[in-house]
Structures are given as structure tokens and as C-alpha cells.
C-alpha positions as MATLAB code, in Angstrom:
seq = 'XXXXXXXXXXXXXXXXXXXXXXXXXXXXXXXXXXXXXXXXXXXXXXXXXXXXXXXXXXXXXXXXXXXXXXXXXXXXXXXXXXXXXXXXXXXXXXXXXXXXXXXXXXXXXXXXXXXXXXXXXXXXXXXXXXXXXXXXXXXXXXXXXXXXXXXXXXXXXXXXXXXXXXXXXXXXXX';
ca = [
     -32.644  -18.059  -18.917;
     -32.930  -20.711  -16.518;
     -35.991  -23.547  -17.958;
     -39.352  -23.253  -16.929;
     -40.233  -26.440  -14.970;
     -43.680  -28.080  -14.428;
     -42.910  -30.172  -11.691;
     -43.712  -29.095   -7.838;
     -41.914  -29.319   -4.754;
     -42.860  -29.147   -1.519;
     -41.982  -26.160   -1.047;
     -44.442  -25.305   -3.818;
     -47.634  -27.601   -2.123;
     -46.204  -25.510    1.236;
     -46.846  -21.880    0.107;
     -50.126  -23.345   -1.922;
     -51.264  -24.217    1.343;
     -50.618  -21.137    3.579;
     -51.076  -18.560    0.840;
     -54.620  -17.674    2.200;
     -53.495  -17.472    5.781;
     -50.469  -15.636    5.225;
     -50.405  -11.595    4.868;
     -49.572  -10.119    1.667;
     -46.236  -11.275    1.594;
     -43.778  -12.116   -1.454;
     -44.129  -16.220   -2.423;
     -41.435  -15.819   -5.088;
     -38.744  -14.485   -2.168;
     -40.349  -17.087    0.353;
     -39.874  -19.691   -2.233;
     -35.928  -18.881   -2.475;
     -35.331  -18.900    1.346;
     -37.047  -21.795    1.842;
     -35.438  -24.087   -0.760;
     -32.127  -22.383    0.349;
     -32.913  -23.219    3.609;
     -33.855  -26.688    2.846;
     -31.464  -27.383    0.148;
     -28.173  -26.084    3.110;
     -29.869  -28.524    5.933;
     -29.644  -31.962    3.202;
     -26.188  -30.833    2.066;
     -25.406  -30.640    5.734;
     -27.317  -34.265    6.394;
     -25.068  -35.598    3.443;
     -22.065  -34.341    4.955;
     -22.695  -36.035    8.272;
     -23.856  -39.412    6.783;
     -20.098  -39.066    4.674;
     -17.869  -38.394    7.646;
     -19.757  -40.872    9.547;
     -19.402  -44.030    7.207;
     -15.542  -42.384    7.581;
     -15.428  -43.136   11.177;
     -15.473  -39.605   11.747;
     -17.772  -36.646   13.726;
     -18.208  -33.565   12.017;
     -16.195  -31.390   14.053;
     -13.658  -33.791   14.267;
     -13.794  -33.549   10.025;
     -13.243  -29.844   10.197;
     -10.235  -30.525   12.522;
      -8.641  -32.935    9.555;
      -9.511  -30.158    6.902;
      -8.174  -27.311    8.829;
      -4.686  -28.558    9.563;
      -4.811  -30.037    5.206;
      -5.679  -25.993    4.593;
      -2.785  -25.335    6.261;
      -0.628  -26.563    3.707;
       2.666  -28.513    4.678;
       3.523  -29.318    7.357;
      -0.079  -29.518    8.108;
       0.198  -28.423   11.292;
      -1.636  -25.388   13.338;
      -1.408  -24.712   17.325;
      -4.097  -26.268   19.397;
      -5.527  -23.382   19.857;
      -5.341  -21.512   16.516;
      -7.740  -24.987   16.121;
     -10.025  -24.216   19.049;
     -10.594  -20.787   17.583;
     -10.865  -21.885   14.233;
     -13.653  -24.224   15.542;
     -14.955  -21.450   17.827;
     -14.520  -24.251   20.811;
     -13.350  -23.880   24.464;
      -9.439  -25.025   24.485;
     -10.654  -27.880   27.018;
     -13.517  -29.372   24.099;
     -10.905  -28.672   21.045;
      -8.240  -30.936   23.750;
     -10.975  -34.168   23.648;
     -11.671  -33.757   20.251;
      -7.462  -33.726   19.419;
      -7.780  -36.540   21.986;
      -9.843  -38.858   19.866;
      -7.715  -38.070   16.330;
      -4.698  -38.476   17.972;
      -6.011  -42.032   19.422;
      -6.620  -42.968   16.158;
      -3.617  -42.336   14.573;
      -4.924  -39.713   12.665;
      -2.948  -36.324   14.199;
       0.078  -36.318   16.447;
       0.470  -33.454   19.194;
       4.679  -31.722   18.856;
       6.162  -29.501   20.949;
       5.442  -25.365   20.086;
       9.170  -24.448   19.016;
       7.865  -20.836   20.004;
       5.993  -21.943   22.924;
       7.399  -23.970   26.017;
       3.860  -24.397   27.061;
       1.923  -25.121   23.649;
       1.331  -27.502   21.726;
       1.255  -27.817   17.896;
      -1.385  -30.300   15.933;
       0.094  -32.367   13.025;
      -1.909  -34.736   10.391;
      -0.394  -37.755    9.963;
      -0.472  -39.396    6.701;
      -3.289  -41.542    8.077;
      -5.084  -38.038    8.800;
      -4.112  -36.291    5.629;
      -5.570  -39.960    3.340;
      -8.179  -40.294    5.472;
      -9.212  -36.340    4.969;
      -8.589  -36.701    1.120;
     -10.756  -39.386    0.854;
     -13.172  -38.316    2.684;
     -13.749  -34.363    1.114;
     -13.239  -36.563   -2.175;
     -15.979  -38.977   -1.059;
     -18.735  -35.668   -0.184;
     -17.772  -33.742   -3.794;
     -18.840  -36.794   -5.429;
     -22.042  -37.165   -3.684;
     -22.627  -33.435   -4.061;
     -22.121  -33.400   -7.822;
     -24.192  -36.396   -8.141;
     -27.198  -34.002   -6.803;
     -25.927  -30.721   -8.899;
     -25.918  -32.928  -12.119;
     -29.820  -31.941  -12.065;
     -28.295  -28.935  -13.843;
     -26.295  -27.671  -16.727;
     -23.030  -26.290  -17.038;
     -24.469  -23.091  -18.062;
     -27.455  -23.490  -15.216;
     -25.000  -24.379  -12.250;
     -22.987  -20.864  -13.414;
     -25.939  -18.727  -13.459;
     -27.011  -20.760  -10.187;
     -23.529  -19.333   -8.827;
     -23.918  -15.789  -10.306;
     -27.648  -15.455   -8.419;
     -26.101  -16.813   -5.226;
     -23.084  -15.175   -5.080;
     -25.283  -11.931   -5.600;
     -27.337  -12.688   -2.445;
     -24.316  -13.619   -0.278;
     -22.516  -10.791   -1.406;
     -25.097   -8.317   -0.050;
     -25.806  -10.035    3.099;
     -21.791   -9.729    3.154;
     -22.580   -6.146    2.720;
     -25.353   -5.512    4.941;
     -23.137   -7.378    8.127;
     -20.268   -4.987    7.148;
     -22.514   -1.597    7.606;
     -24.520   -3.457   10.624;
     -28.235   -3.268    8.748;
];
């Protein structure tokens, strides 16, 4: 059983405020999305101040991480990369533009495909995406060391419960 803390949060102070003015509602379940909520938008902030002090955009982050997920020769067409990134070919081609200037992918000739175009990491890329993912686990665990090994796998259990029946619910269309 998780340990019973005294200390408040704003999300606490929040729902201590409203309570009167909202209807009869659930605090404990509008306590969990909120800090869930709240908790996803400063892991997201971290992330963007880490690929920053890399040089780096977000997106353009993603791009170095999908072609390292694609195992050797990390490499993936340009647009298996637009998909991926759910981008028009023409933004995934100025995004390419501005890792490739860098020295951080290199654009090949499709083997299968006169007219495409396959995406490669350099080694550049594939340090520079190493160091960074190893730069925002660091910073993350620094945050998650607020809890114990046993805590952060019940913390896993509970959230992997709610994911899995949104997960559910998307699959059935409720």
C-alpha cells in the first residue's frame, strides 16, 4: 500500500477551492486526471528543454529516434518517416533538410524505388540521439526517485490498468 502523505499539491488547494461550485462529482478520479494531466505536460516541458540544449526540435528528435528504432542500418524511407510523424511528405522533406545540414542523417538512393529516397543516421545522428534519450532518462529518474522500487511498480501496475482499458474502450469505439 502506497504511503499516506500529508503534504498538498496544487492540485489538492485546486479541488479545495472549486469543491463547492462543482456538482457532485468524484474529487478522488478528478485528482488522478489532473495530476496525470499535469505530471504528462512537465515530462513533455523536460523533454523539450533536453532536445533543445541538444541543438535539436522535438520533431526533429523523434526523426533521430525513429531511424535508431530501426535497428541497423538505421535507415527508413522518407516517407515511412512522414507517416511515422503523421507529417505531410513536403514538412517531413524540411525537417530531413535541417538533419541532413547538420550532418546528422544522409538521404541514399531507394534500391526498390527509382524515385524514393531512403533516410540514414550518421554516426553523428546515432551519438547525438544516444546522448540525448540518455540525457532525458536521467532527468526523468531524477524526478521518479520521489518513489520506491516497490512504489514506482505498483505506480506501473495502476497505470498500465488505466491505459489498458482506454486501449480497450478505443478498440470497441465507447
Amino acid at each position: 500500500m502506497a504511503k499516506k502523505s500529508k503534504e498538498r499539491d496544487h492540485v489538492d488547494r485546486f479541488l479545495e477551492e472549486i469543491e463547492a461550485e462543482l456538482p457532485p462529482i468524484d474529487l478522488e478520479v478528478e485528482g488522478i486526471v489532473d495530476r496525470v494531466g499535469g505530471l504528462s505536460r512537465r515530462f513533455h516541458r523536460l523533454l523539450d528543454e533536453t532536445v533543445a540544449e541538444f541543438g535539436l526540435t522535438n520533431g526533429e528528435w523523434k526523426v533521430l529516434n525513429s531511424l535508431r528504432h530501426a535497428g541497423p542500418p538505421y535507415r527508413r524511407s522518407a516517407g515511412q518517416l512522414a507517416e511515422r510523424a503523421d507529417l505531410s511528405t513536403g514538412a517531413m522533406t524540411n525537417r530531413l533538410d535541417r538533419l541532413e545540414g547538420a550532418g546528422l542523417v544522409r538521404r541514399l538512393p531507394d534500391p526498390d524505388d527509382r524515385r524514393g529516397v531512403q533516410v540514414e543516421l550518421t554516426d553523428a545522428g546515432r551519438k547525438l540521439g544516444e546522448d540525448s534519450v540518455s540525457a532525458q532518462a536521467a532527468k526523468e529518474a531524477v524526478v521518479v526517485a520521489a518513489l520506491d522500487e516497490r512504489e514506482k511498480r505498483e505506480l506501473n501496475v495502476l497505470l498500465r490498468r488505466l491505459m489498458l482499458e482506454f486501449e480497450r474502450r478505443e478498440q470497441s469505439g465507447s
